[in-house]
C-alpha positions in Angstrom: 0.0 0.0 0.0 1.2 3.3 -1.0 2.2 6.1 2.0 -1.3 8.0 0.6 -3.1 5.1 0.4 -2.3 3.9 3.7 -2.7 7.2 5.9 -6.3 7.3 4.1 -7.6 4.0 5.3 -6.5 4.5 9.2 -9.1 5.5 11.4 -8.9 8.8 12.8 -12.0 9.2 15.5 -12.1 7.8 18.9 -12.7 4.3 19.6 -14.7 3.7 22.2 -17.0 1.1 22.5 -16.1 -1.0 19.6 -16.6 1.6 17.1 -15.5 4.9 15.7 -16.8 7.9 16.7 -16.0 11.9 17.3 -15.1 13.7 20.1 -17.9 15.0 21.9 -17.0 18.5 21.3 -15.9 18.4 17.5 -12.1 19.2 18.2 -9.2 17.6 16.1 -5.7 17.4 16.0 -3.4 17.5 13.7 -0.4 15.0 13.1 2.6 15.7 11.3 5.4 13.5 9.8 8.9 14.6 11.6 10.7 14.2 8.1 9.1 17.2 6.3 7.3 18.5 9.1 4.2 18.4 7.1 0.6 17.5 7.9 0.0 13.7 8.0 -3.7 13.2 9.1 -6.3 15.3 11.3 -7.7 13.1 14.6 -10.5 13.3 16.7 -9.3 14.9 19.8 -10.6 13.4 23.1 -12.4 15.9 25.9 -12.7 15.2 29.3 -16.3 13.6 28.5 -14.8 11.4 25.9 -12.6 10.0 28.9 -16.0 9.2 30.6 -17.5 7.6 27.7 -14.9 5.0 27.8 -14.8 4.6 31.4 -18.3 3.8 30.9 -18.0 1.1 28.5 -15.1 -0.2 29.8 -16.8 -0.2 33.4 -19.9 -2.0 31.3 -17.7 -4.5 29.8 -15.6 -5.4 32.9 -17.6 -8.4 34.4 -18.7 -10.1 31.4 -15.0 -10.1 30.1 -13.6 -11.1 32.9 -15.6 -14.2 33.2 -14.8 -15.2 29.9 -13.1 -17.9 30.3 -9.1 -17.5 29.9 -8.3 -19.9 26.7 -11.2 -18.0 25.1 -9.0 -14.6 25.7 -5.9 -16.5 25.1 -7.4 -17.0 21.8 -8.7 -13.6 21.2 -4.5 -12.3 21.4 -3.4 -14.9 19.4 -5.6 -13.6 16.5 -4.5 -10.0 17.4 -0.6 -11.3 17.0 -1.8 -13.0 13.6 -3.8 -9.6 12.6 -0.7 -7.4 13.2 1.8 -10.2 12.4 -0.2 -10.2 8.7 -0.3 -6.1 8.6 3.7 -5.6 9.2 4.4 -3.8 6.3 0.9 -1.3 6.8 2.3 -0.8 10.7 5.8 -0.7 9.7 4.9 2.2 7.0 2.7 4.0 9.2 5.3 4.2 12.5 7.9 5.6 10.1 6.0 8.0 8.9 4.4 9.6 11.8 7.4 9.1 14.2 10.5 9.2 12.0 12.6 5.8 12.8 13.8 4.1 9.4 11.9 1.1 7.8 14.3 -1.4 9.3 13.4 -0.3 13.0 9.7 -0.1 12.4 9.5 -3.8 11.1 11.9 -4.9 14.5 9.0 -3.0 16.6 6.3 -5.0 14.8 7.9 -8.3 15.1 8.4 -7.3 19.1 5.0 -5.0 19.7 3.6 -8.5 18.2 5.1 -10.9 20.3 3.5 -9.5 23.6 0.0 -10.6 22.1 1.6 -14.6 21.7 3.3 -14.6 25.2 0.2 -13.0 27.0 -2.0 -15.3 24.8 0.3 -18.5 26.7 0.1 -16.9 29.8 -3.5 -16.2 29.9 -4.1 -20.0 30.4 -1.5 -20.1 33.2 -3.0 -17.7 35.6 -3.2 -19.7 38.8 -3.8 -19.7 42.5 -3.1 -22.1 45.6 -4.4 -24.8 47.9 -3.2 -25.5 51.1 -4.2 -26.9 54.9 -3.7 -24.7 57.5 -0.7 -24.9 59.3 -2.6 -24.8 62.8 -5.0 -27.6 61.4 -7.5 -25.1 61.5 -9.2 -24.7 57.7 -7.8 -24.5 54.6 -6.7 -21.7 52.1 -7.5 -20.8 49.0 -5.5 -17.8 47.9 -7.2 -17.0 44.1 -5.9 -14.0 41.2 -8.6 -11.8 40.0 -8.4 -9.1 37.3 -7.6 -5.7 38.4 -10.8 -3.7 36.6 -10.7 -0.8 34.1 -7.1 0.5 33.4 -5.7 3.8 32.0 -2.7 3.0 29.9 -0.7 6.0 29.0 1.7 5.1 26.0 5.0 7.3 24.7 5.6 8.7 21.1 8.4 6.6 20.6 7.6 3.1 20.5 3.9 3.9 18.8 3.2 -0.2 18.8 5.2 -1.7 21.2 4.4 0.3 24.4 0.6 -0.1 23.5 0.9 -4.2 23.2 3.2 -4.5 26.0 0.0 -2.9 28.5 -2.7 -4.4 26.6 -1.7 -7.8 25.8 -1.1 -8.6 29.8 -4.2 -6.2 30.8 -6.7 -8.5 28.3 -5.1 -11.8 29.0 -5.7 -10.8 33.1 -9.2 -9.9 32.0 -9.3 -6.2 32.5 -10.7 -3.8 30.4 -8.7 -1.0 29.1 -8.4 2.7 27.7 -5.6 3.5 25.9 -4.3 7.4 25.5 -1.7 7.3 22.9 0.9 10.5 22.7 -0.8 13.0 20.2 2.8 13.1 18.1 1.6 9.3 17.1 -1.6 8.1 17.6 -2.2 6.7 14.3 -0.7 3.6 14.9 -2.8 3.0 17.8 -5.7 3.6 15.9 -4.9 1.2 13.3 -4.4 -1.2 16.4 -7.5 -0.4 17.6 -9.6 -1.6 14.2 -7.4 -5.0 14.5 -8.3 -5.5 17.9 -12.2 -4.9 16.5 -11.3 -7.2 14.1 -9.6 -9.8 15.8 -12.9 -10.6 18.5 -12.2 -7.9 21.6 -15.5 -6.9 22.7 -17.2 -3.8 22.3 -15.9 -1.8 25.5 -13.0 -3.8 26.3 -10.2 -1.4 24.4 -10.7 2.0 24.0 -8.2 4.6 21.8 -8.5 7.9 23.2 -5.9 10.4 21.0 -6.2 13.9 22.3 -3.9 16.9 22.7 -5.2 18.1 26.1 -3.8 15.1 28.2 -3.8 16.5 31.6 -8.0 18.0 31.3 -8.4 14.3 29.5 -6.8 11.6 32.6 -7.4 14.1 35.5 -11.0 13.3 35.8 -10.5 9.7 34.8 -7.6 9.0 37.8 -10.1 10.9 39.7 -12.7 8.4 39.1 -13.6 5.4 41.7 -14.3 3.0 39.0 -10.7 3.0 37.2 -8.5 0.8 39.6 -5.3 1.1 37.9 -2.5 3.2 36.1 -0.5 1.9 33.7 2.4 4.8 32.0 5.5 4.8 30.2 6.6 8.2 29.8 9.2 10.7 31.6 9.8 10.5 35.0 8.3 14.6 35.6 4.9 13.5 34.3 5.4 10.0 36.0 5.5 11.6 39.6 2.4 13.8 38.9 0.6 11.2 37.9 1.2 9.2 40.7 0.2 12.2 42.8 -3.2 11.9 41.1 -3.1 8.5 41.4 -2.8 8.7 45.0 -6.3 9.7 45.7 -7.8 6.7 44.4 -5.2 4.4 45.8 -4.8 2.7 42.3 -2.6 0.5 41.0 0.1 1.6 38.9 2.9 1.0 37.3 5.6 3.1 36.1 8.3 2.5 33.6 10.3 5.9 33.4 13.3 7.7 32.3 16.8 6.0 31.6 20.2 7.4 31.7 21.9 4.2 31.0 25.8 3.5 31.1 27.4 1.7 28.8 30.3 0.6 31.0 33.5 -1.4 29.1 36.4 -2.9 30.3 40.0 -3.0 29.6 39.3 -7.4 29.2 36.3 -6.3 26.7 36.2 -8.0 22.7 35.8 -4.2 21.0 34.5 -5.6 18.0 31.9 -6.9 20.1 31.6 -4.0 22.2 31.8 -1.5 19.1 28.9 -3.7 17.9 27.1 -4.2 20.9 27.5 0.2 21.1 25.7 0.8 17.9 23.0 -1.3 18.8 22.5 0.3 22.5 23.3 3.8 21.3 21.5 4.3 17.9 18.2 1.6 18.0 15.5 3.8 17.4 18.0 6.3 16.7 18.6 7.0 20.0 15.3 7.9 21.0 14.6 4.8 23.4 14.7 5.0 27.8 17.1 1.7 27.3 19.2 3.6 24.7 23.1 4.1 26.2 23.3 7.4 27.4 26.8 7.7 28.9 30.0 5.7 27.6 32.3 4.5 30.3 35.4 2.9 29.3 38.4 2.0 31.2 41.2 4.2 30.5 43.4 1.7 28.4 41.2 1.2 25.7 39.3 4.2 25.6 40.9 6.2 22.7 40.6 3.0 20.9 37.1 2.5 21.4 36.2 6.2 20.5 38.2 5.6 17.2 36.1 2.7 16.5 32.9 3.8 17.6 33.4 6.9 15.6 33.9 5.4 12.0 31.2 3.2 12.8 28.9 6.0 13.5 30.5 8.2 10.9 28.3 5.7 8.2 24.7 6.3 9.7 23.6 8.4 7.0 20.5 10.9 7.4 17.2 10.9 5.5 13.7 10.4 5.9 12.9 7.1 7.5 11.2 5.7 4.0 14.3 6.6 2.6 16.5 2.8 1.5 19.7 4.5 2.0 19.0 6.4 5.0 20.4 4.5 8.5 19.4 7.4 10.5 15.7 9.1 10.9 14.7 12.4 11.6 14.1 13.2 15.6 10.1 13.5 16.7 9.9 17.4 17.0 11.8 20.5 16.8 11.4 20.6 20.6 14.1 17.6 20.8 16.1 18.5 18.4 16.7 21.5 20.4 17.0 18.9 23.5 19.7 17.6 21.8 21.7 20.5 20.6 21.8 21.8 24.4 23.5 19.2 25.7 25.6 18.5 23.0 26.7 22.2 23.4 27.0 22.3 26.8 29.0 19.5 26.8 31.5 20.9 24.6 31.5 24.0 26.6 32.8 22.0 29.6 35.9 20.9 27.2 34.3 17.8 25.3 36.0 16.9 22.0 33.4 16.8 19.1 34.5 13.7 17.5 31.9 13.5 14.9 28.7 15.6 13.8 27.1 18.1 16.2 25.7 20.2 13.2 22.5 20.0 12.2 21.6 19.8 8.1 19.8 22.6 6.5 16.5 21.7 5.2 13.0 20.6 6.2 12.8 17.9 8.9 14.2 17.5 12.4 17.1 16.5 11.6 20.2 15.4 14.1 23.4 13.7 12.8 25.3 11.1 14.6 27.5 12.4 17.0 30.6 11.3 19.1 32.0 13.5 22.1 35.1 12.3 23.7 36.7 14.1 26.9 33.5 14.4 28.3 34.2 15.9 31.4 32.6 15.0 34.9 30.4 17.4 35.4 28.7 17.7 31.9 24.8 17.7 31.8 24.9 15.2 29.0 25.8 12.7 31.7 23.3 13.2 34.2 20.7 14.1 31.5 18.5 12.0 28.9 19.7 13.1 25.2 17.6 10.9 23.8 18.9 11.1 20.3 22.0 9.7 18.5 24.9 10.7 20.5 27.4 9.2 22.2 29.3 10.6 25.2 32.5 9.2 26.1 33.7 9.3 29.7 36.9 7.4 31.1 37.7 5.6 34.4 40.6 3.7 36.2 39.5 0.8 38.2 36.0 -1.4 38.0 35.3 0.5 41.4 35.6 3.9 39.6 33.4 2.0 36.4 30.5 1.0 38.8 30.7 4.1 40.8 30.5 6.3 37.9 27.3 3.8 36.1 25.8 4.6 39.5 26.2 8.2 39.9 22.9 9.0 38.9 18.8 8.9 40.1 18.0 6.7 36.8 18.1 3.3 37.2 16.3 1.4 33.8 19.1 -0.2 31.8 22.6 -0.8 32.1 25.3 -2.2 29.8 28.7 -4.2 30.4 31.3 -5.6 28.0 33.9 -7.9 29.5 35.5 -11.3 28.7 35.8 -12.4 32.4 32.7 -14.3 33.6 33.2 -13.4 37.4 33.4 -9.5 36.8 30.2 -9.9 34.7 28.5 -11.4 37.3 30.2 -8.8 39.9 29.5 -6.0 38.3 25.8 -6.9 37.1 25.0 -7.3 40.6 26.4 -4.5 41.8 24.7 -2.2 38.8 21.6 -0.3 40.2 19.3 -1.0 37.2 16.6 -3.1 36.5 18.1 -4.9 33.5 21.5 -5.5 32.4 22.7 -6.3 29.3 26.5 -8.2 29.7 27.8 -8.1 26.3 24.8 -7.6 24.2 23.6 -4.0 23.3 19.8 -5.0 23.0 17.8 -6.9 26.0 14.4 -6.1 25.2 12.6 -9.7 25.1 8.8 -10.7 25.6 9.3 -13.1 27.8 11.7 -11.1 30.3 10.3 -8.6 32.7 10.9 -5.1 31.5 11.5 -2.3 34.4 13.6 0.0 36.3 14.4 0.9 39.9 15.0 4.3 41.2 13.4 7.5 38.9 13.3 4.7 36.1 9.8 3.7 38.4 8.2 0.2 39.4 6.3 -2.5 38.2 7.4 -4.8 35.5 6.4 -5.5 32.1 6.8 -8.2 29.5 7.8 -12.1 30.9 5.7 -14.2 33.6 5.9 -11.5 35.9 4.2 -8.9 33.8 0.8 -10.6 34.0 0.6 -9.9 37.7 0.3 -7.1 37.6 -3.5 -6.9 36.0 -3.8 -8.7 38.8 -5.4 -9.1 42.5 -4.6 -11.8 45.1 -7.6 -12.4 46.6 -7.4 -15.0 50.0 -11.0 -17.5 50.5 -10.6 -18.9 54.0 -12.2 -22.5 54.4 -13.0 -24.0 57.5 
């Protein structure tokens, strides 16, 4: 399907309900695609009341769906993987478009956005409880799982698909209803999802799609609300924290997964082919806008200008152009705002005494546009280091000892993702462990899986996503005392 073509059959109203339908008030938004800047598509854009209309249906839905039994909903996600397993290229087209990442990367997020609808679909039919006599002899207990209720899943511009089936393929598989709010920089992807999900058997009032450019007026009322009985964001750690605040009132449930500033520690024992490799792939998927992209390079002293010198030609070759582009390694950023993100702390950094190694000037022309970039020298006490960049730079900091490497992957309030490259199996294991991260990759730049739990500790939030433990938490424990 051509770009036209494709952008013309997506649905652009609210789903709520099992259909399409407008905003209560009329309003719509306007999407743009970050490689011209130009107008993709105009959206319904959700009010306050359109929040209520979902809670509604999702509040309406709630019972019946969660006595369906669970190989019934185990069924309905496996059609959902098939439906967007058979749209890929439609998904894959429509992600690069409205949010910039190259072909390439948009078909990887389909294959893994995908994959959370087979592995909830398995786990759906393994929910389970426990049976046991009473120590003191006096009963027995039950202890049973029970869905959650209606959920509020926030999802972030940068993984349009993923984020979206990493929520809702755990959230239907536990038998909760859900709304979705999408970020207004990509929501068409999610409306596209929607349609499958109609497609594919989910029950009117089980999924909603809210898109909207008033966020705050649109989830204020529905955190406020009794009925909703969890929160569900991925999303900066700022926002994260408010919304928990709101949250608070209600006593939901939530789960967090937040902002990343993760180190990207190698040693003096490290392969650097493999670590050069392993770099690329930590530093530039989804050209560095991703919270488990590496944000800071530490490298042990000794190899260090070798490494840089490696890392540099390597990223020298990541070519710009729009993300439908065949030649083009390297998308546009999502917004001007970003771009502008970047350029700070690129600049600030070389203020400080950084060496720019490689880019740091942006191309003239339409788009939003940031080359690959390589700072060595980075000194200490650059923001760059304590700050997300997300985009594609790579800031290069040197250390002495593997006490000096930990201490420096610490020295931060993030803790998401970390990365280590070394040959020696005992400091892998010692260092991972002593890493304050949720997930560590040891030599392997990507550690995103389906079937591993996804999650930080620290400002990087709580909760888990993805693996046997992302099920639970759609999920109540509920203890039946028997005599």
């Amino acid at each position: 399907m051509d770009e036209r073509a494709l952008i013309d059959s997506v649905p652009t109203k609210l789903w709520i309900g099992g259909k399409q339908v407008d905003a209560e008030d009329g309003a719509t938004f306007t999407v743009r695609n970050p490689a011209t800047g130009e107008p993709l598509a105009t959206v319904a854009d959700a009010s306050p009341a359109d929040g209520m209309r979902a809670l509604d249906a999702a509040v309406e839905a709630q019972a019946a769906w969660a006595a369906t039994p669970a190989r019934q909903r185990a069924e309905v996600l496996r059609a959902l993987f098939e439906a967007v397993t058979s749209r890929a290229d439609d998904l894959a087209l429509l992600m690069t478009l409205e949010m910039g990442k190259v072909l390439a990367e948009s078909r990887g997020e389909v294959a893994y956005g995908a994959e959370f609808f087979r592995w909830f679909s398995e786990e759906a039919v393994r929910i389970g409880g426990r049976y046991t006599p009473a120590p003191a002899g006096t009963g027995r207990i039950l202890v049973d799982k029970m869905p959650v209720g209606p959920c509020l899943a926030i999802t972030p511009w940068n993984f349009p698909l993923a984020m979206g089936t990493r929520k809702i393929g755990p959230a239907l598989a536990a038998g909760c209803t859900m709304i979705v709010k999408p970020a207004a920089e990509t929501p068409l992807t999610m409306l596209l999802l929607g349609q499958l999900c109609a497609d594919a058997g989910v029950p009117d009032g089980v999924l909603a799609v809210l898109p909207t450019s008033r966020a705050g007026a649109l989830t204020a009322p529905l955190l406020a609300d009794p009925r909703l009985r969890k929160l569900t964001f991925t999303g900066s750690t700022g926002v994260g924290k408010a919304l928990l605040g709101q949250s608070a009132t209600g006593l939901l449930r939530t789960s967090m997964e937040l902002g990343g500033n993760a180190p990207f520690v190698v040693f003096d024992d490290a392969d650097l082919d493999a670590a050069v490799d392993g770099a690329m792939l930590a530093k530039l998927r989804n050209g560095g806008e991703a919270c488990t992209a590496a944000n800071r390079f530490h490298v042990q002293n000794s190899v260090r200008e070798e490494f840089g010198a490696r890392l540099t030609e390597r990223m020298r070759a990541m070519t710009l152009g729009p993300g439908t582009d065949p030649d083009a390694k390297l998308g546009p950023l999502i917004n001007p705002d970003q771009v502008a993100t970047v350029r700070e702390l690129v600049g600030d950094a070389v203020d400080r005494g950084a060496v720019l190694r490689l880019g740091g000037v942006e191309p003239a022309g339409p788009g939003y546009f940031y080359p690959a970039t390589v700072l060595t020298e980075v000194p200490a006490d650059a923001r760059i280091l304590r700050e997300e960049v997300f985009g594609p730079v790579a800031a290069i900091h040197g250390f002495e000892t593997e006490a000096d490497g930990i201490a420096a992957a610490n020295d931060t309030e993030y803790g998401l993702a970390a990365y280590i490259y070394t040959r020696d199996l005992d400091r892998a294991l010692r260092v991972a462990s002593a890493l304050e991260a949720g997930m560590v990759g040891v030599n392997r730049g990507v550690i995103s899986d389906a079937a591993a739990p996804f999650g930080g500790v620290k400002s990087s939030g709580f909760g888990r996503e993805g693996g046997i433990e992302g099920i639970d938490e759609y999920l109540e424990t509920k203890y039946i005392a028997l005599q």
